[in-house]
FIGU-909436 format. One record per residue (C-alpha): residue number from 1; residue in three letters; x, z, y. Coordinates in steps of 0.2 Angstrom, whole numbers, plus 5000, padded with zeros to 4 digits. Layout:
# residues N
{NUM 'ALA' {X Z Y}}
...
This chain:
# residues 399
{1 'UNK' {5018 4853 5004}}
{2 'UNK' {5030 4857 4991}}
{3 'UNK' {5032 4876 4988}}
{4 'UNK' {5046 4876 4974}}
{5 'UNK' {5061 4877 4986}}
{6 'UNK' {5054 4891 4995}}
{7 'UNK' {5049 4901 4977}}
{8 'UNK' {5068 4898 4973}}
{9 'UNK' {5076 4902 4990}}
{10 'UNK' {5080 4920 4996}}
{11 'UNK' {5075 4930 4980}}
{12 'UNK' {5084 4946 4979}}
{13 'UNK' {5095 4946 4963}}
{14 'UNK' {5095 4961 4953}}
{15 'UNK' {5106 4966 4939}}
{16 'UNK' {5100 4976 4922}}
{17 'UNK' {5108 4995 4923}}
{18 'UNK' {5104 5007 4910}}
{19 'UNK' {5092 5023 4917}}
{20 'UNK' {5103 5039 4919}}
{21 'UNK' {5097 5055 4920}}
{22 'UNK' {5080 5060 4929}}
{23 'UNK' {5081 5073 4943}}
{24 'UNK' {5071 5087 4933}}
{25 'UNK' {5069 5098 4951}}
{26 'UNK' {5060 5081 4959}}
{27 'UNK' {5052 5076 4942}}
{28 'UNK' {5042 5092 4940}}
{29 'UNK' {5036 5090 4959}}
{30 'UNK' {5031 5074 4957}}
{31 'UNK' {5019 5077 4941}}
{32 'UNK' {5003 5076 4941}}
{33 'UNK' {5002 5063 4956}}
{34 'UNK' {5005 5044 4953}}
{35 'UNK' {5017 5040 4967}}
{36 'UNK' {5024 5021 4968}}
{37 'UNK' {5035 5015 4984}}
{38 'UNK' {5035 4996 4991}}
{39 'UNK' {5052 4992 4986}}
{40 'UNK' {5055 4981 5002}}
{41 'UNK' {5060 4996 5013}}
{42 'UNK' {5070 5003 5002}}
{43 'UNK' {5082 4985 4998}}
{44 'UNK' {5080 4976 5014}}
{45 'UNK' {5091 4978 5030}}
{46 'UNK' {5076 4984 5044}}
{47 'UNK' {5078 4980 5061}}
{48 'UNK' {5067 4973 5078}}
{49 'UNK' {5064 4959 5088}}
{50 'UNK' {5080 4965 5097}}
{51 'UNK' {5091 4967 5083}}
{52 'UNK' {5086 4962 5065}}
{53 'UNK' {5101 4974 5057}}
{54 'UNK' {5098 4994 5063}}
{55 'UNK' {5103 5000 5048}}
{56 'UNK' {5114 4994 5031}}
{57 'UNK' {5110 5009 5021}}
{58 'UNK' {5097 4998 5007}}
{59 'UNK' {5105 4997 4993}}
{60 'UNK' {5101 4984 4977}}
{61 'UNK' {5085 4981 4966}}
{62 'UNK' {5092 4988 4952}}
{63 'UNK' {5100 5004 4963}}
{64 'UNK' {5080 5004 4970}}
{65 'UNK' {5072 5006 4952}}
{66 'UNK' {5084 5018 4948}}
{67 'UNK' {5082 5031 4962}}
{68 'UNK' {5062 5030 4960}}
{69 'UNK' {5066 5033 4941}}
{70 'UNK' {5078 5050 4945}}
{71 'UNK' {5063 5057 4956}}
{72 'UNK' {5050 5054 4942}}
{73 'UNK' {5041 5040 4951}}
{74 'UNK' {5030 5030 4940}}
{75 'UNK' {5027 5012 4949}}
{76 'UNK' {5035 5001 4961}}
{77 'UNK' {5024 4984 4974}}
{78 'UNK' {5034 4972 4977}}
{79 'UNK' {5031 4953 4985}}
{80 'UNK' {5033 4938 4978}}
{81 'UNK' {5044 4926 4980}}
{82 'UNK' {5056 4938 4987}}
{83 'UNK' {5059 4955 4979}}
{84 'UNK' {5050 4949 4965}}
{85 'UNK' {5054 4930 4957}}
{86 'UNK' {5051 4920 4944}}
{87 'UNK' {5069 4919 4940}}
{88 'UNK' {5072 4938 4939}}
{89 'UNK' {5054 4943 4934}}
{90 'UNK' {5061 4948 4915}}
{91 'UNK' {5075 4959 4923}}
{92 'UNK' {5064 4966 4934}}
{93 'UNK' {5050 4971 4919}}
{94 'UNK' {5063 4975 4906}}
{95 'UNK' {5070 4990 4918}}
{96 'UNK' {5054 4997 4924}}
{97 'UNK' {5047 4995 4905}}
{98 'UNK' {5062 5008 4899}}
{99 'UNK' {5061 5019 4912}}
{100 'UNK' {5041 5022 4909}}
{101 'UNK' {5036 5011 4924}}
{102 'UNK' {5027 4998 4930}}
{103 'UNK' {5024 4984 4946}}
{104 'UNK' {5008 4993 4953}}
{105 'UNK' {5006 4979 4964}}
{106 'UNK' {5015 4959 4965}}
{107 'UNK' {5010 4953 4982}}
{108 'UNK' {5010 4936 4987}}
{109 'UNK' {5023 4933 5002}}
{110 'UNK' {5012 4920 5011}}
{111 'UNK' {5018 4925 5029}}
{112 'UNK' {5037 4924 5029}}
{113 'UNK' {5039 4902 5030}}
{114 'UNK' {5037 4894 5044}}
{115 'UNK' {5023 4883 5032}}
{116 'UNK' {5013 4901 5036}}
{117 'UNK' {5017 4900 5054}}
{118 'UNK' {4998 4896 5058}}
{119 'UNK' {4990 4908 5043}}
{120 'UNK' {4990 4906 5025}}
{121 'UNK' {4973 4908 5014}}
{122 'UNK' {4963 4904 5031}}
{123 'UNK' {4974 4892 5039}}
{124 'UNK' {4963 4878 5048}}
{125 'UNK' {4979 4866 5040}}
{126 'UNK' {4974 4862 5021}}
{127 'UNK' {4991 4862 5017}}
{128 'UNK' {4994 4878 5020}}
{129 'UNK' {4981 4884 5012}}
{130 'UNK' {4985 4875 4997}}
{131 'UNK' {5001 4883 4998}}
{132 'UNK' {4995 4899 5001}}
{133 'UNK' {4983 4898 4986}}
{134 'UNK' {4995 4893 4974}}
{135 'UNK' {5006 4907 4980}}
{136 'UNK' {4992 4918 4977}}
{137 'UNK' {4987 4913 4961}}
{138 'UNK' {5005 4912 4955}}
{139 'UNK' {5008 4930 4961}}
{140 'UNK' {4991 4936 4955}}
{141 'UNK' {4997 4926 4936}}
{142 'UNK' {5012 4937 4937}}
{143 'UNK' {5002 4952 4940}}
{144 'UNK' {4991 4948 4925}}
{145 'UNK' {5006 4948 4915}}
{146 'UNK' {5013 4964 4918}}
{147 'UNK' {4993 4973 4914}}
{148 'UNK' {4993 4977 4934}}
{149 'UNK' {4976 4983 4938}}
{150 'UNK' {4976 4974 4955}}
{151 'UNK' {4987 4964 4966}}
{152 'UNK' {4987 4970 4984}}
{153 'UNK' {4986 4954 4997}}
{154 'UNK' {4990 4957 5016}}
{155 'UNK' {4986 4942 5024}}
{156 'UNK' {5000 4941 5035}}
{157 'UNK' {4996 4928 5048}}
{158 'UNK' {4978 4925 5045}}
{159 'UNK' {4967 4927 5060}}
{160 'UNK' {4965 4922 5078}}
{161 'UNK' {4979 4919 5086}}
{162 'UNK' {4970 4912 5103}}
{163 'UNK' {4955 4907 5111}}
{164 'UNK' {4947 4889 5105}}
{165 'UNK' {4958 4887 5092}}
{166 'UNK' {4951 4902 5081}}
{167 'UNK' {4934 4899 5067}}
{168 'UNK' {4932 4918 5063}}
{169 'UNK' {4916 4913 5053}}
{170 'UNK' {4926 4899 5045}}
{171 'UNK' {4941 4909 5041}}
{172 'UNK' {4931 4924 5036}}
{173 'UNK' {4924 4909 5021}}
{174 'UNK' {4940 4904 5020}}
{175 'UNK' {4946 4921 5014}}
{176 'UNK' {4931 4927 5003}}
{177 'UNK' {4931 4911 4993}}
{178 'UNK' {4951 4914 4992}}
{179 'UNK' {4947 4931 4983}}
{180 'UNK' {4934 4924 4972}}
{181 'UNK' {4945 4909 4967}}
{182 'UNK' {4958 4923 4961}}
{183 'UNK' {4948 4933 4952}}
{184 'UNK' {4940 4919 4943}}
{185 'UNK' {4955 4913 4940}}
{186 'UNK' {4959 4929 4930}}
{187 'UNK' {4945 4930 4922}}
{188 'UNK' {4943 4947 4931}}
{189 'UNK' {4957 4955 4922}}
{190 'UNK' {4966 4961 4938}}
{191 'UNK' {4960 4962 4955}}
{192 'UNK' {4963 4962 4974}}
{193 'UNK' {4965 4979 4982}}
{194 'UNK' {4964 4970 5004}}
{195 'UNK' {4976 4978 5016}}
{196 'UNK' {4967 4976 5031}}
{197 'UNK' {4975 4977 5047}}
{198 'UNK' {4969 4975 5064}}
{199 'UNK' {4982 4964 5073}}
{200 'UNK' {5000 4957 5069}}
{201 'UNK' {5006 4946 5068}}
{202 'UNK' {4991 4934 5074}}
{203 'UNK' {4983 4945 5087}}
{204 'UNK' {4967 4949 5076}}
{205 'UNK' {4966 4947 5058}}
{206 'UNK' {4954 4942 5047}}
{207 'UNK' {4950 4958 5039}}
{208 'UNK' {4953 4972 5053}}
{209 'UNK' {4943 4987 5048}}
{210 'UNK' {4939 4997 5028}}
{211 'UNK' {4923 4993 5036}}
{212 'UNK' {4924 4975 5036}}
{213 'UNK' {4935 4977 5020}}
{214 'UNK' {4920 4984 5009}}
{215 'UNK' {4908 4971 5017}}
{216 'UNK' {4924 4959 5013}}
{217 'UNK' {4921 4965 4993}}
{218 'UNK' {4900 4965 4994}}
{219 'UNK' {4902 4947 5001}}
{220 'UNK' {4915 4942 4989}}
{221 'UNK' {4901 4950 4975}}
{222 'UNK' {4886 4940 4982}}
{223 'UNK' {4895 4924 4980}}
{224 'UNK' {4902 4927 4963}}
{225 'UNK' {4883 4928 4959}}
{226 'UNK' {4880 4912 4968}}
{227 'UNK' {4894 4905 4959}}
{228 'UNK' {4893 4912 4940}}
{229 'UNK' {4877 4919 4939}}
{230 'UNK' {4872 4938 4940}}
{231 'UNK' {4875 4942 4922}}
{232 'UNK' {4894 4932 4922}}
{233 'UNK' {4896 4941 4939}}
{234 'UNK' {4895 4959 4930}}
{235 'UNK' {4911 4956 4925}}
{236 'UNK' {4920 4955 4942}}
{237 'UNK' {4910 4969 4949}}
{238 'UNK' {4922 4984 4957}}
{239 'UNK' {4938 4972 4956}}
{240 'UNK' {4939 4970 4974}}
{241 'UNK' {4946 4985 4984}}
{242 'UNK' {4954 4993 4997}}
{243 'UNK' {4972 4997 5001}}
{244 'UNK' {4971 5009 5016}}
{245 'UNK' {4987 5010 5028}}
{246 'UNK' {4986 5024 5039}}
{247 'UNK' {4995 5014 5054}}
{248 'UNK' {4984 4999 5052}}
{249 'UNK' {4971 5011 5056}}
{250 'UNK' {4978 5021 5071}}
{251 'UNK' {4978 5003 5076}}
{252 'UNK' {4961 5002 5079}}
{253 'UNK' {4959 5018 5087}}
{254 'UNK' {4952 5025 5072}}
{255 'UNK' {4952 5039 5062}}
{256 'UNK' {4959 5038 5042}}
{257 'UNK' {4950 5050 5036}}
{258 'UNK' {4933 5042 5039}}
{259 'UNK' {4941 5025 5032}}
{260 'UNK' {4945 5037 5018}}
{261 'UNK' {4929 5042 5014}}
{262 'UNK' {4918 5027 5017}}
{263 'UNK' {4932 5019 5005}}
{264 'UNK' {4929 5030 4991}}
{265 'UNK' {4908 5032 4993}}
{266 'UNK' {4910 5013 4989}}
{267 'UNK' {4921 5015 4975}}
{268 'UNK' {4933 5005 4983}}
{269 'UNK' {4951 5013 4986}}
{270 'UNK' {4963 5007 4976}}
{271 'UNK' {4979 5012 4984}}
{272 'UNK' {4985 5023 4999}}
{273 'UNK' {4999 5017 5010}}
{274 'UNK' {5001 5035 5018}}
{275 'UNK' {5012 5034 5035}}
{276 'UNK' {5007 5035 5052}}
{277 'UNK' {5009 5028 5068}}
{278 'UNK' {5005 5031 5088}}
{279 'UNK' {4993 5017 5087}}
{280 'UNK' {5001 5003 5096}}
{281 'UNK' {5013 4996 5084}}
{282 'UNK' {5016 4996 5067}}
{283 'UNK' {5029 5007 5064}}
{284 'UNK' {5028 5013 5048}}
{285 'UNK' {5035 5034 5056}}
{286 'UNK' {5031 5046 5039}}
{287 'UNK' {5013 5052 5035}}
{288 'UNK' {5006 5066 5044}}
{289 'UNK' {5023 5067 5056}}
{290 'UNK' {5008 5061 5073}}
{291 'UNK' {4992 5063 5068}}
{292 'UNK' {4991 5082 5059}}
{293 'UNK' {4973 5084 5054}}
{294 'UNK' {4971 5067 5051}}
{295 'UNK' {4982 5066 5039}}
{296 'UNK' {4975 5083 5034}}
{297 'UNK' {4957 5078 5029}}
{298 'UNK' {4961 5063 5022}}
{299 'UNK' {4970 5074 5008}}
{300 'UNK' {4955 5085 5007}}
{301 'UNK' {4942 5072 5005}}
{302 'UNK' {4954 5063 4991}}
{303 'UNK' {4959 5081 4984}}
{304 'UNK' {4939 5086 4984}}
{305 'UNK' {4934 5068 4979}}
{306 'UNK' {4945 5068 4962}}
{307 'UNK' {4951 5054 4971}}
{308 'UNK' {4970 5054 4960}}
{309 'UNK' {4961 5059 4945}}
{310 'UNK' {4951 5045 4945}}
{311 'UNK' {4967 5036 4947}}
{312 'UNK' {4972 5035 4962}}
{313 'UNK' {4989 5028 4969}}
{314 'UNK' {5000 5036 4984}}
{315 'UNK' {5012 5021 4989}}
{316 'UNK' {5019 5028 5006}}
{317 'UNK' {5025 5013 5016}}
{318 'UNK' {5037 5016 5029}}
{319 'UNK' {5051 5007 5042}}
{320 'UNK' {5065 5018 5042}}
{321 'UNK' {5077 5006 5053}}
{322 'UNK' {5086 5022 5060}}
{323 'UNK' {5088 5032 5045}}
{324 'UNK' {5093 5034 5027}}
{325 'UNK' {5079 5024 5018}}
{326 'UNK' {5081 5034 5002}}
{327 'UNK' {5077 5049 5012}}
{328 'UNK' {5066 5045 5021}}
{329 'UNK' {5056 5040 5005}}
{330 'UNK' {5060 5057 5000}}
{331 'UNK' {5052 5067 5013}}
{332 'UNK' {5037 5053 5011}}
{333 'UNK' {5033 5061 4995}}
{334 'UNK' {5036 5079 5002}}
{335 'UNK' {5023 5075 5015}}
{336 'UNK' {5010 5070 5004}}
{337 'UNK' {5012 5085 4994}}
{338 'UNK' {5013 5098 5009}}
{339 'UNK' {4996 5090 5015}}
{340 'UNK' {4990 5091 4997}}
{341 'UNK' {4994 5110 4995}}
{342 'UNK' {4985 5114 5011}}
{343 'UNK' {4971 5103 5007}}
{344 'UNK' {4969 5114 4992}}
{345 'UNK' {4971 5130 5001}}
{346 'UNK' {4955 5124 5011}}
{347 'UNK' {4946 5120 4999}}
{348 'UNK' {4950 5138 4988}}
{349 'UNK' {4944 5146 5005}}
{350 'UNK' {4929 5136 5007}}
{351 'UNK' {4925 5136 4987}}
{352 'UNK' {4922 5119 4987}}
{353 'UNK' {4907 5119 4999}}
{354 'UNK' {4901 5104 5008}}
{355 'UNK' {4916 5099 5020}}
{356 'UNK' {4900 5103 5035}}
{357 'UNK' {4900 5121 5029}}
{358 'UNK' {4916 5120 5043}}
{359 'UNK' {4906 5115 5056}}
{360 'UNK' {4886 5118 5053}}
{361 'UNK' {4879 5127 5069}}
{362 'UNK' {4897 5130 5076}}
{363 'UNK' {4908 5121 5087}}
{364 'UNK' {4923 5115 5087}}
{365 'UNK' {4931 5130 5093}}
{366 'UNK' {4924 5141 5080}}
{367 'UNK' {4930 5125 5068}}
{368 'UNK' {4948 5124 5073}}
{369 'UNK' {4950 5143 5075}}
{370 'UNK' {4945 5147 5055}}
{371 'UNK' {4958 5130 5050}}
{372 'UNK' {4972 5140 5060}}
{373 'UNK' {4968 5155 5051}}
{374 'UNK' {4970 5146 5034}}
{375 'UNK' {4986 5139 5039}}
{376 'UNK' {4993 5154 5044}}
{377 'UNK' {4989 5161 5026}}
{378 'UNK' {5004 5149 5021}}
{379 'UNK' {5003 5138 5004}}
{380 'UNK' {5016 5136 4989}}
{381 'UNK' {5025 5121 4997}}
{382 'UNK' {5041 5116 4986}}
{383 'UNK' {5050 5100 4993}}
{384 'UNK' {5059 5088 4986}}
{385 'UNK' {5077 5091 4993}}
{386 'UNK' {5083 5078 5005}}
{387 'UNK' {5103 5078 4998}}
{388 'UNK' {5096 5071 4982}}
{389 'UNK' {5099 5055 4991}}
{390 'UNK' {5117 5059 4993}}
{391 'UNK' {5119 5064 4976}}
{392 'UNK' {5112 5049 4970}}
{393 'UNK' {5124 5037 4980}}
{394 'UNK' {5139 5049 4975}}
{395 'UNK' {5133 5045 4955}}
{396 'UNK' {5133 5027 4960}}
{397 'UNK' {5145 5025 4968}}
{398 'UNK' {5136 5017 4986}}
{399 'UNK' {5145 5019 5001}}
């Protein structure tokens, strides 16, 4: 199966623009945290399966780097082919390089041909997964390139997809020996952060769970020993991790702050794609606007954990198919940090006990009664301001 036409087709251009002034009021707001954005929802036209356009308020690549760059944001994921291409990759580097930022993650885009119609990586046709694989391996040649630490993979369309046509054990190999092969391949100089995801689009992925993720990367380990040796192996050790999606876990029913922490105890969480979700579709709605305490305790147990000082990445992703894409970016940002500083109003109040000092011998009334009353003390919450969006397409001139 010849991949070339599909790595040149339906690239998004980008033009080189030199970097204007930073937004000082957002840039001191957003110090102190590394913040990137999945530049996808911020140039793409959103829509539904009833109507693919909702909304034409993207803008261009080069429009994209730009408005992360005025808010003092330090990285940008992007898929390849598609926002990120062989034949703009230069343009692409040379304006996140003057502008002091960098690709955090090249993704592979092994979900949007048809060739991926049945799965990618796992796919029972060895055609498509020799696609997939090269795909990935391209992606993840790019990502060494640029000195990424990692390359986020969603598998897409990997998993079952019906009954008798489905090898979870198989396809579980498939995809283990897929993440060896790329690590190997780079010599372990970037790794895999796995976006897991429970369902969609097959009805049940591969990797559903940040349980099954860290047994993903002990298994992906074990046979890197089988395959190279223990002492080779070293090398590779801790270059498989997670990417944790708040909706893909709302998903399942669960709860992200327990992903959270079982992610970090294994030293395993690479990135956060903070947003949230009523858990039955992926939606993408902005962090902490459902599920309140959730999104609250996962700040605490990152905050408590050192989580971003140990390097750390907030990347929310969202859909904002009714509303202004740059604003709703905005006010992404502005929900991590309102989490953050209440986060670390607990914790001031708590003097960094164990997070069961809340709960030991009480119950949850006596638990959710002292939260209120921390809450109600208030925090120093400064926003980024919303109309920096329209400020920004008055300076360029976007409609």
């Amino acid at each position: 199966m010849n991949i070339e036409n599909y790595l040149r087709g339906g690239n998004l251009p980008v033009k080189h623009i030199p970097p204007g002034k930073r937004y000082d009021e957002a840039a001191t707001l957003t110090e102190g945290y590394f913040f990137s954005a999945g530049i996808w929802y911020l140039v793409g036209k959103l829509g539904d399966r009833f109507s693919s356009e909702q909304t034409d308020m993207n803008v261009s690549m080069e429009e994209a780097i730009e408005f992360l760059y005025r808010l003092g944001v330090k990285g940008v994921s992007m898929h390849y082919p598609g926002e990120f291409s062989d034949e703009h990759a230069d343009t692409i580097i040379a304006m996140l390089n003057e502008r002091g930022m960098r690709t955090v993650s090249i993704g592979a885009n092994t979900f949007s041909h048809p060739m991926f119609k049945f799965g990618g990586p796992s796919s029972s046709d060895p055609e498509a997964r020799a696609a997939a694989m090269e795909i990935l391996k391209r992606a993840h040649g790019h990502a060494i390139r640029v000195g990424n630490a990692f390359q986020n993979n969603w598998a897409g369309r990997d998993g079952f997809d019906g009954h008798f046509i489905y090898e979870p054990v198989v396809q579980w190999e498939r995809t283990r020996d897929g993440y060896v092969e790329l690590l190997l391949q780079g010599g372990g100089k970037c790794g895999v952060a796995i976006e897991f995801k429970p369902y969609d689009a097959p009805e049940q992925s591969v990797v559903k769970t940040a349980e099954e993720a860290i047994l993903m990367g002990r298994d992906v380990q074990d046979e890197m020993v089988r395959r190279v040796g223990a002492a080779e192996a070293e090398k590779y050790k801790g270059k498989l991790g997670i990417c944790i999606e708040d909706a893909h876990v709302y998903l399942s029913v669960r709860k992200v702050a327990e992903a959270v922490a079982k992610s970090i105890d294994a030293g395993m969480l690479f990135l956060r794609h903070e947003n949230d979700c009523e858990g039955r579709i992926d939606n993408d709605r902005i962090f902490g606007t459902i599920h309140f305490f959730d999104a609250l305790e996962a700040s605490y147990i990152q905050l408590t954990k050192d989580w971003d000082a140990r390097g750390g990445i907030h990347e929310p992703d969202i859909f904002p198919q009714k509303d202004d894409p740059l604003k709703a970016y905005i006010q992404s940002l502005n929900s991590i940090l309102f989490y953050y500083a209440l986060a670390g109003r607990i914790r001031d109040e708590i003097h960094n006990e164990p997070i069961n000092a809340f709960y030991k011998g009480k119950g949850a009334a006596e638990v959710h009664d002292r939260l209120l009353r921390i809450i109600a003390q208030g925090i120093d919450y400064r926003p980024i301001d919303l109309s920096l969006a329209d400020r920004f397409r008055k300076e360029m001139g976007i409609r």
